[in-house]
N, C-alpha and C positions, 0 to 999 in steps of 0.2 A: 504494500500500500504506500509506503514511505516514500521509494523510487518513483512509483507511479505519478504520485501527487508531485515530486519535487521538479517532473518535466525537463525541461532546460538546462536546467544548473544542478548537477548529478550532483546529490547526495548533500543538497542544500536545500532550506524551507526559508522562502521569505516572509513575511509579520501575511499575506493575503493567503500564503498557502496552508500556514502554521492553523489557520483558521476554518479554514476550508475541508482541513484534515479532521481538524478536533472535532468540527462539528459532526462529519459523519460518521466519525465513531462515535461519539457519545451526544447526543443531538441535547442533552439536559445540562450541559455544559453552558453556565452564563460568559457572553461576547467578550463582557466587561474583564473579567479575571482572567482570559484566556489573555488577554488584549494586553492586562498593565504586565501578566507575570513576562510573557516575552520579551515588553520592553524593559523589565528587570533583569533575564538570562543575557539580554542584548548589548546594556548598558556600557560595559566593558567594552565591545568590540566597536561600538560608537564614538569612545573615547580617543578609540587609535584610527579614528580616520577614515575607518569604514562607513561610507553616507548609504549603504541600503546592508544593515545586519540581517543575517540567517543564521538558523539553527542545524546542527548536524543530526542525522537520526537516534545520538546518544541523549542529544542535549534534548531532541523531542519526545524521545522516550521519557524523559526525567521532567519535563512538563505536563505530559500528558498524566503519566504514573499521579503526579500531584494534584493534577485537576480530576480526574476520576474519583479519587481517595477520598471516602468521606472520614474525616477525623475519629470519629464518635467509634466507626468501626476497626480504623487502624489500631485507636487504644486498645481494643477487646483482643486485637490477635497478637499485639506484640505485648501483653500481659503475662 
């Protein structure tokens, strides 16, 4: 799914694809928190000059992992 979605720029997700992705997998995923946590994973590669930041399929695994995870049930299993 990752490659598929990332089209052009192999094994890169831009802030439009990043979004495009998450939705289809998890459609109950709010825009908003999908939206700010990227530009927090981003921030860094913005700083060094890069004017359009992407995320690699690590970094969007470890976004998604995060937006999917509801809290309440994480605590119960890593108890």
């Amino acid at each position: 799914m990752f490659e598929k979605a990332a089209g052009t720029s192999i094994g890169q997700l831009d802030e439009f694809e990043v979004m495009q992705l998450v939705k289809k997998l998890n459609n109950g995923v709010a825009s908003t928190r999908v939206r700010q946590r990227f530009k927090e994973m981003t921030l860094a590669k913005k700083n060094t000059g890069d004017p359009h930041p992407t995320l690699s399929s690590i970094e969007f695994l470890d976004l998604f992992k995060e937006m999917s995870t509801r809290p309440e049930i994480y605590f119960l299993l890593v108890r």
